[in-house]
VOGU-3710 file (C-alpha; in Angstrom, 3 decimals, decimal comma):
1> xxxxxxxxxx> 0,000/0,000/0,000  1,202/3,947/-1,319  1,727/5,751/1,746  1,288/9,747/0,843  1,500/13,111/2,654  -0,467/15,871/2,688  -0,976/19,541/4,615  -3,756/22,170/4,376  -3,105/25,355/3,624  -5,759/27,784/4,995
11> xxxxxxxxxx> -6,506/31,806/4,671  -9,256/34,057/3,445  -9,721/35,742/0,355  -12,317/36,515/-2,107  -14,352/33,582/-3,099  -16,649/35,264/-5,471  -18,401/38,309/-7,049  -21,901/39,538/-7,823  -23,533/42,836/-8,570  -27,288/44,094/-8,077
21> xxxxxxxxxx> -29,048/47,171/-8,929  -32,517/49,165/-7,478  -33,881/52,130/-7,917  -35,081/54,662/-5,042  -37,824/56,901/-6,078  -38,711/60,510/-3,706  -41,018/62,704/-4,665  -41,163/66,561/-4,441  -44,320/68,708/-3,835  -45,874/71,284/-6,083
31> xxxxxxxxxx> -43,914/74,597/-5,659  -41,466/72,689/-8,461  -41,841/74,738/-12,063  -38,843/74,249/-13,495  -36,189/71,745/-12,426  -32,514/72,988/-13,317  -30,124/70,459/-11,715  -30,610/67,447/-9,765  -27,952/65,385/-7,543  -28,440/62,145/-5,731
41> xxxxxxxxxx> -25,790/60,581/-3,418  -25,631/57,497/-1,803  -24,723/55,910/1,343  -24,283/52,082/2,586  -25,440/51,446/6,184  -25,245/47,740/6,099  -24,922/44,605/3,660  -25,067/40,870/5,270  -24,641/37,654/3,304  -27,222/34,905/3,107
51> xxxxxxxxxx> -28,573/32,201/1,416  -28,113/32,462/-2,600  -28,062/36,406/-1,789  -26,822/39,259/-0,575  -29,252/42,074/1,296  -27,853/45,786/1,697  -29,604/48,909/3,240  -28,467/52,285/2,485  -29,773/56,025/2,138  -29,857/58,262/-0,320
61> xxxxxxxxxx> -29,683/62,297/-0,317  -31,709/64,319/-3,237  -30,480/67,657/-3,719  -32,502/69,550/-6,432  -32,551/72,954/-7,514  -35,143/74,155/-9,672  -36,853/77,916/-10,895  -40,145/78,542/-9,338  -43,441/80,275/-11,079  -42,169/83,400/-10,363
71> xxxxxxxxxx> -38,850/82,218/-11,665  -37,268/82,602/-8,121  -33,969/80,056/-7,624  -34,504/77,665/-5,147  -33,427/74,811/-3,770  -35,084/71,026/-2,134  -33,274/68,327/-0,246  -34,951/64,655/0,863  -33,278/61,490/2,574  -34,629/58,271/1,115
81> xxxxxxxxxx> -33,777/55,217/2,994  -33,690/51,752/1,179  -32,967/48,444/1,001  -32,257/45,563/-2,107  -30,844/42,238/-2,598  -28,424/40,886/-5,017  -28,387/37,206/-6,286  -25,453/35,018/-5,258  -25,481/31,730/-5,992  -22,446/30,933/-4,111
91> xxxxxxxxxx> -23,510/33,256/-0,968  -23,792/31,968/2,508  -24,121/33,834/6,084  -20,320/32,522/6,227  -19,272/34,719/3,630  -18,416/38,760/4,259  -19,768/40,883/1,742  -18,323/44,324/0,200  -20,503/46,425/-1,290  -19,621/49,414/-3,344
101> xxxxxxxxxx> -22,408/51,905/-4,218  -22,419/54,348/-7,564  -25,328/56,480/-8,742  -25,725/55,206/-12,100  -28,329/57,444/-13,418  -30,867/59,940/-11,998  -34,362/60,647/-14,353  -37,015/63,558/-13,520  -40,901/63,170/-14,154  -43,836/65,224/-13,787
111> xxxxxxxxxx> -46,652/63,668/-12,598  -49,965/66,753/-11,859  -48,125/69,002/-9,336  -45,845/66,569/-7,882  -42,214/65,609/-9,417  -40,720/62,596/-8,912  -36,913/62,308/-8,697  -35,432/58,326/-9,523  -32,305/57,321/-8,736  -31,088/53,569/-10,367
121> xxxxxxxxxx> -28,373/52,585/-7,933  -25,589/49,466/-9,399  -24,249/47,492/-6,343  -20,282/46,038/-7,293  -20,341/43,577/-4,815  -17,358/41,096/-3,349  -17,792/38,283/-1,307  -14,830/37,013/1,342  -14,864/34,011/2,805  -12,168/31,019/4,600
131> xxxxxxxxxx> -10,204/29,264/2,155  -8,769/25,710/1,806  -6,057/24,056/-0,148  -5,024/20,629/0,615  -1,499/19,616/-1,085  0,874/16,805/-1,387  3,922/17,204/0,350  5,942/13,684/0,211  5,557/9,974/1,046  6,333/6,946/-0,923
141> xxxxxxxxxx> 6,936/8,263/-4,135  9,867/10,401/-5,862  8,473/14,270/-5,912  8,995/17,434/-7,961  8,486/20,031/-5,528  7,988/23,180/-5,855  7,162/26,596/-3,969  3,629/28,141/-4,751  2,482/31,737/-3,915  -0,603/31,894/-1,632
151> xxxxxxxxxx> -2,094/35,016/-0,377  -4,176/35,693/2,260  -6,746/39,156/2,220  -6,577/40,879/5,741  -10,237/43,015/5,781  -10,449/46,447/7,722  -12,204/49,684/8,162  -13,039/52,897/9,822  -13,946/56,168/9,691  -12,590/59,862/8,814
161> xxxxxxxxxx> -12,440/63,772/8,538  -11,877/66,289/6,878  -12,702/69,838/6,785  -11,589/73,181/4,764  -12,705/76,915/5,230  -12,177/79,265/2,532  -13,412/83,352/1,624  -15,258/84,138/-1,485  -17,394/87,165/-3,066  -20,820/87,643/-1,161
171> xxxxxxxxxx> -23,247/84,826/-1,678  -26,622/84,798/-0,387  -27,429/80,873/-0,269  -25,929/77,435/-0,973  -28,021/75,539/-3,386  -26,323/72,697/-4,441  -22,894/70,554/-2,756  -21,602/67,176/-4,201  -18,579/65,154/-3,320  -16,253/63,105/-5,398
181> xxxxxxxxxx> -13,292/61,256/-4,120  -10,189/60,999/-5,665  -8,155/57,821/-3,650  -4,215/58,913/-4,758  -2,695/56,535/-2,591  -3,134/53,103/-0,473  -0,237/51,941/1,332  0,294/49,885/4,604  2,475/51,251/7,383  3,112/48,849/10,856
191> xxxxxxxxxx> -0,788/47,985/12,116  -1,798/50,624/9,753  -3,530/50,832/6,482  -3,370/54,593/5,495  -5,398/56,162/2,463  -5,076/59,220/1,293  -6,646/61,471/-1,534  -8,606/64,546/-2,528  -12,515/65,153/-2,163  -13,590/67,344/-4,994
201> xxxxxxxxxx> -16,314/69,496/-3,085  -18,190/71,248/-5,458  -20,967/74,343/-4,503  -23,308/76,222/-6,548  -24,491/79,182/-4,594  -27,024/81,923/-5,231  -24,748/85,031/-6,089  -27,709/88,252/-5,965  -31,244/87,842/-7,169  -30,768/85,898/-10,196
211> xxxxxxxxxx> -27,305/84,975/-10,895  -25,483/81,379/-10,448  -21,759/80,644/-8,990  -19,727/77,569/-8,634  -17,054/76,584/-6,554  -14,494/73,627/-6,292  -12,752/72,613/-3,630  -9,974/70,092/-3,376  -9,905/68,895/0,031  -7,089/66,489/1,209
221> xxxxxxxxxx> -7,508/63,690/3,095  -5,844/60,834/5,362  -7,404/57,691/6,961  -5,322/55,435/9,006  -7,215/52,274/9,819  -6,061/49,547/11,952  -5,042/46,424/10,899  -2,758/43,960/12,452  -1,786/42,321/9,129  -0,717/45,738/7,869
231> xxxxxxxxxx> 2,804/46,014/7,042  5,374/48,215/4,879  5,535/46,509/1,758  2,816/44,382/1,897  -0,172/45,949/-1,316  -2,882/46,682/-0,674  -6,660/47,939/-1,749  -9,660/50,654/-0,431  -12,223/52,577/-1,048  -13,200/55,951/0,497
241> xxxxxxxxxx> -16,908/57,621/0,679  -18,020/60,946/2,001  -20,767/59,550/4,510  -21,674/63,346/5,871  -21,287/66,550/4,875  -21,874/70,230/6,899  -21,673/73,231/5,563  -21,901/76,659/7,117  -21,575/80,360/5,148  -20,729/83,018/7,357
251> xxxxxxxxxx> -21,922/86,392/5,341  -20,790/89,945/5,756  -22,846/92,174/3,588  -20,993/95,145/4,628  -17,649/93,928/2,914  -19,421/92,013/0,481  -17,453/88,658/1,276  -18,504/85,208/3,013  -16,519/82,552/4,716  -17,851/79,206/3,770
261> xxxxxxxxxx> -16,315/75,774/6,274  -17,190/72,168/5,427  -17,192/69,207/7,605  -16,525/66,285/6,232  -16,934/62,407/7,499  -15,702/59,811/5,442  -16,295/55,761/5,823  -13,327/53,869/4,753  -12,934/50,441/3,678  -9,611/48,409/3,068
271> xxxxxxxxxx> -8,433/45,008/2,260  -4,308/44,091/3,148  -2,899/41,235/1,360  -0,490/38,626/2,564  1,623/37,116/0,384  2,987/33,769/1,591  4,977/30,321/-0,483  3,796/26,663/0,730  5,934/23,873/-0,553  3,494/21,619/-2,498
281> xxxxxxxxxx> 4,729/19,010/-5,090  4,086/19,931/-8,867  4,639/16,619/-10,416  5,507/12,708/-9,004  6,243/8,960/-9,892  6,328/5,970/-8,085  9,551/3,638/-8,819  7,649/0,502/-8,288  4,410/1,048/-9,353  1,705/3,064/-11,945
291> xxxxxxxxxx> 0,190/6,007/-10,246  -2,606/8,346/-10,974  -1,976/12,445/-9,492  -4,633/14,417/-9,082  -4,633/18,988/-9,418  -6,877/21,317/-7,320  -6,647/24,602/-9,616  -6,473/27,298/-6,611  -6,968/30,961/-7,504  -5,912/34,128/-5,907
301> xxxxxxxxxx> -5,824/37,654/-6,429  -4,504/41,269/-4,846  -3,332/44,432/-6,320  -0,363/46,227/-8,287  1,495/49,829/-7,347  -0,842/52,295/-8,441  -0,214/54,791/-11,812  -1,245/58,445/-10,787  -1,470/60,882/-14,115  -2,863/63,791/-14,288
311> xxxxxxxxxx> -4,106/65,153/-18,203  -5,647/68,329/-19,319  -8,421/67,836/-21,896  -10,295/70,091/-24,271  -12,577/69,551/-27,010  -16,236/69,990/-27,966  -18,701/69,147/-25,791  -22,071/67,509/-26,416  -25,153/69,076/-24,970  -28,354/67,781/-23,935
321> xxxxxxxxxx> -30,160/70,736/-25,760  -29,614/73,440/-27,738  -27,768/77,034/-27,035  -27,556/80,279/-29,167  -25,195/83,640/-28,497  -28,831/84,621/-26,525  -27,600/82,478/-23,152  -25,377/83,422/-20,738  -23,094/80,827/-18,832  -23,596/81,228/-15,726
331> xxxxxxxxxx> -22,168/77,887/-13,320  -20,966/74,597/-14,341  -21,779/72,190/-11,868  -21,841/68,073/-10,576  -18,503/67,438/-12,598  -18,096/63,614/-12,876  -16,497/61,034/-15,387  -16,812/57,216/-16,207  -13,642/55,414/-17,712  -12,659/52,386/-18,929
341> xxxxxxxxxx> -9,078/51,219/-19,544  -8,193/48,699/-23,007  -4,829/46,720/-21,890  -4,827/46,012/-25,604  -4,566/49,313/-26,898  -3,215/50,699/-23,894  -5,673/53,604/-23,694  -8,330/54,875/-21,190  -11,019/55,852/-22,787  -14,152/57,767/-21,399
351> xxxxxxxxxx> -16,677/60,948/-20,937  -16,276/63,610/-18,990  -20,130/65,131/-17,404  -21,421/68,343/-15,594  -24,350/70,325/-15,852  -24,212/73,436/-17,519  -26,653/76,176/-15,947  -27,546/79,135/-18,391  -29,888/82,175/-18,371  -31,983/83,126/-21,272
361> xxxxxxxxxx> -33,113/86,534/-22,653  -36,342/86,269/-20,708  -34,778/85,675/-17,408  -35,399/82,467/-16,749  -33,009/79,558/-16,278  -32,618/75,834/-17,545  -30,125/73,040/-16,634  -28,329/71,410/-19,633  -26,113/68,326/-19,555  -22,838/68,458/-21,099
371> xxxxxxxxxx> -20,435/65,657/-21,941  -16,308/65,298/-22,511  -15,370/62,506/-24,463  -11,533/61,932/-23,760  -9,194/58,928/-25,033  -5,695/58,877/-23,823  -2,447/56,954/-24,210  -1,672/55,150/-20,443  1,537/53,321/-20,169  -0,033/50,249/-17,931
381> xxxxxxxxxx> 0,099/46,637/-18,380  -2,759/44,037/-18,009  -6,148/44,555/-16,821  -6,853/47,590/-14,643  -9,531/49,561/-12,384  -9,508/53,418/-13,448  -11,001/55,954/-11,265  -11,009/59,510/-12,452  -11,955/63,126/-11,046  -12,675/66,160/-13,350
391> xxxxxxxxxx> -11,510/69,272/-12,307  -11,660/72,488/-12,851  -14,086/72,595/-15,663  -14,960/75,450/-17,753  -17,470/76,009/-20,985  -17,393/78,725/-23,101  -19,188/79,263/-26,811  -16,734/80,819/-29,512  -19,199/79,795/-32,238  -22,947/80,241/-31,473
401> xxxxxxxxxx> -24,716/76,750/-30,722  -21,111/75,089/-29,925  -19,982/74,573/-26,430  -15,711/74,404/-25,839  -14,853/72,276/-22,296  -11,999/72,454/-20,789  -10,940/69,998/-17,837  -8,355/68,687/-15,584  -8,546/65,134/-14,926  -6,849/63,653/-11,801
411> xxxxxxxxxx> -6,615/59,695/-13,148  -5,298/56,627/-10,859  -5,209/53,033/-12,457  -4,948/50,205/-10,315  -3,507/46,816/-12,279  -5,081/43,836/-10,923  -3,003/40,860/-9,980  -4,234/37,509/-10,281  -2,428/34,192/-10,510  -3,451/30,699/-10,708
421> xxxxxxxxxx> -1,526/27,525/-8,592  -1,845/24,205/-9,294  -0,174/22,013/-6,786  -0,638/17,844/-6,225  -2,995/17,025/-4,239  -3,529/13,464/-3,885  -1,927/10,547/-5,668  -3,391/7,314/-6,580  -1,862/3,446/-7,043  -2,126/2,243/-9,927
431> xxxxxxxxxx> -1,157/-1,225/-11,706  2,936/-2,205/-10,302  5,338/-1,936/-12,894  7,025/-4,491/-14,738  10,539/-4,376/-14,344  13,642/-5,282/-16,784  15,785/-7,759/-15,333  18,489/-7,025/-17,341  22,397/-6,277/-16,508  22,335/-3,397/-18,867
441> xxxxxxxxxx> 19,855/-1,095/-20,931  20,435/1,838/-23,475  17,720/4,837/-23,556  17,551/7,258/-26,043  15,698/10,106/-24,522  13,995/13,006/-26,393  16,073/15,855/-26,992  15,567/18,989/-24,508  14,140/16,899/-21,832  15,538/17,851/-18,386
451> xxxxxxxxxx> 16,814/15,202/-15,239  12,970/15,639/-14,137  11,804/14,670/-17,597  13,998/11,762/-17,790  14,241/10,346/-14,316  10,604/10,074/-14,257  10,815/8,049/-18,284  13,382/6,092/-16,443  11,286/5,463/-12,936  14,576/6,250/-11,109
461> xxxxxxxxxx> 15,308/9,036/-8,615  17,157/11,942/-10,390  19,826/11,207/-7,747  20,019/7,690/-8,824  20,039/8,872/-12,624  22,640/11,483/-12,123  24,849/8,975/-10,526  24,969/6,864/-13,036  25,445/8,968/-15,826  27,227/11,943/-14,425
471> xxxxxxxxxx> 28,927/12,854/-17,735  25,170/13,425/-19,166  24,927/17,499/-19,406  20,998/19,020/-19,557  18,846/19,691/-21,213  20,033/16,503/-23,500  20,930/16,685/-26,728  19,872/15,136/-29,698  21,992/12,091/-29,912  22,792/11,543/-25,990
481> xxxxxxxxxx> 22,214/7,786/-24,666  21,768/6,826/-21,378  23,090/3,740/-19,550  21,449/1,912/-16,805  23,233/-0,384/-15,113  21,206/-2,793/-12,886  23,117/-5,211/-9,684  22,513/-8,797/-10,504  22,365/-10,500/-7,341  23,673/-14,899/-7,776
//
């Protein structure tokens, strides 16, 4: 009987993926004539895994501003709590699920007096669980062994501030904020995983009776959450959201200037990676016997060093309607942009978005949606997650009905590492082998095989093979005989 060894090799990582999206509805009263801009952000408050599914709860904020009969600017805010599943197959309350939230799209309708605002919220969603790999190690057989790369994910989070305070012209009321994050850097220091960025805080205010003004802020942030696994060198991967904002505007007519502070609280996720080698076997024979090896196919994945560019673009922009020499530009406003990187072309590719506000001849205002494509050259290799921020943006018309952008775009691409092992990981007896019982033999071996190659054509230890043939150089040539000599016993 084939006596074989085997350990276990056991961690946690990400054992699958799945994705979901819902839509939130809120509705707004009467007093509603003509909506200009609308903005909805959301917020996670809890996911948990079950059976075949995964359930999350969140909120989400509705900012709108719109022009009233007596086309006076004004502004509406609503919370809107929720909750939604996703379909897992592979989910169970075991598992820990990591949900990422993103505001795919947000539609307007009039319905009598009332307007309803819809958000359609997509859910990325990764599941964590234990992992197992049970290997080969040794016993009655001659082994190829081999060290294979394991990795272990290390999950953590916490929470954040940040704040900023800054003097402007006069402005008699905030109408509009929105927050994008910019996440420039993830790195692990001892028990520390520390992310830091920019959140692009962006304010349209009500400058006098009837005219529009935006602001951008660039605030800086640093979250340092603890994790024992953290250490320097180790990669590593996180996500940052602005969970609460406060803003205050501190007005003085008199010198016609106003100090505006934000408050900022920021929920941060992160997941450390530990990269460890187990000594497995890749390959085995038996010298006395047939025997049938069996694979597992063991996947793992983590993160590359992060590429940080920043590119100005310019171009013209689409718009969602039509404008003539008539308007006046008054704010551009919710700056955004979706990206996708091609490894094959090397090139990230995407649309930059804000919405344009404008006042017409007649005094009234309207909200028009303006669009960026970009395409640009990134020196990256493989596959890649690309996150970017718009900055900065301005529109002006140099030929009537055409609209010039102009944007800075902060861009970080994250490669994505992800390797496959395939150790031994049982081996089964088979029929025993019939062995030559005589003095001498001659074996012509293929040419380019190595000692593994041929020690396991010759069922012999590469020791043994060596031994007898130490003149034998590798990989063999084409010609190259070996001798086996075998002890006759009288």
């Amino acid at each position: 009987m084939m006596n074989t060894q085997t350990e276990t090799f056991r961690g946690y990582g990400k054992v699958g993926e799945a994705s979901g999206q819902t839509a939130v509805e809120c509705r707004f009263g009467g007093e509603v004539e003509t909506v200009l801009t609308v903005h909805a952000s959301a917020v996670l408050l809890n996911a948990e895994a079950a059976n075949g599914e995964v359930r999350y709860t969140g909120r989400v904020h509705f900012s709108i501003v719109y022009e009233s009969g007596e086309k006076k600017l004004c502004r509406a805010e609503k919370g809107v709590e929720f909750s939604a599943k996703a379909v897992a197959e592979l989910c169970s309350p075991a598992l820990t699920p990591r949900v990422k939230l993103q505001t795919e799209n947000v539609s307007v309708r009039r319905e009598g007096a009332s307007v309803y605002l819809t958000a359609l919220l997509g859910a990325d969603i990764s599941l964590y669980g234990e992992t197992a790999l049970e290997y080969l190690t040794g016993g009655d057989l001659v082994c190829k062994r081999e060290s294979f790369p394991v990795v272990t994910a290390h999950l953590c989070g916490g929470a954040a501030e940040a704040d900023d305070e800054f003097e402007t012209d006069f402005v008699g009321d905030i109408l509009l904020h929105a927050e994008e994050v910019s996440l420039s850097d993830v790195h692990c220091e001892t028990g520390l995983l520390v992310l830091e960025g920019e959140v692009n805080l962006g304010i349209l205010a009500l400058k006098g009776e009837n005219a529009l003004v935006s602001f951008e802020r660039l605030v800086p942030f640093r979250a340092e959450i603890p994790c024992e696994a953290a250490e320097a060198g180790r990669s590593a991967e996180g996500q940052v959201c602005v969970s609460d904002v406060v803003l205050h505007a501190d007005a003085d007519e008199e010198q016609g200037k106003c100090t505006i502070s934000a408050e900022l609280t920021l929920t941060a996720e992160g997941c450390v990676y530990e990269e460890t080698q187990i000594d497995g076997v890749s390959d085995a024979f038996s010298e006395t016997c047939e025997v049938s090896l069996q694979s597992a196919c063991a996947q793992f994945s983590g993160v590359g060093e992060a590429i940080r560019l920043t590119e100005r673009i310019s171009g013209k922009a689409a718009l969602s309607s039509a404008v003539d020499f008539s308007d006046v530009f008054q704010a551009v406003t919710l700056q955004r942009a979706e990206a996708n990187f091609l490894p094959e072309e090397k090139r990230l590719e995407g649309v930059a978005m804000a919405t344009l506000l404008l006042l017409g001849t007649d005094g009234s205002h309207r909200g028009v949606e303006l669009s960026l494509p970009f395409s640009l050259p990134v020196q990256a290799e493989g596959e890649c997650t690309a996150a970017v921020l718009p900055c900065g943006m301005s529109v002006r018309q140099r030929q009537e009905g055409e609209a010039e952008a102009e944007a800075t775009l902060k861009i970080v691409l994250v490669p994505k590492k992800q390797w496959t092992v395939t150790p031994v990981t049982a081996a089964e007896e088979g029929a025993p082998l019939v062995l030559d019982d005589c003095a001498v033999s001659v074996y012509i071996p293929r040419a380019g095989d190595g000692l593994w190659e041929l020690s396991k054509s010759l069922k012999k230890s590469p020791e043994a093979v060596s031994a007898g043939n130490p003149e034998i150089e590798f990989p063999i040539k084409k010609g190259q005989r070996v001798i086996i000599y075998r002890k006759k016993e009288l």
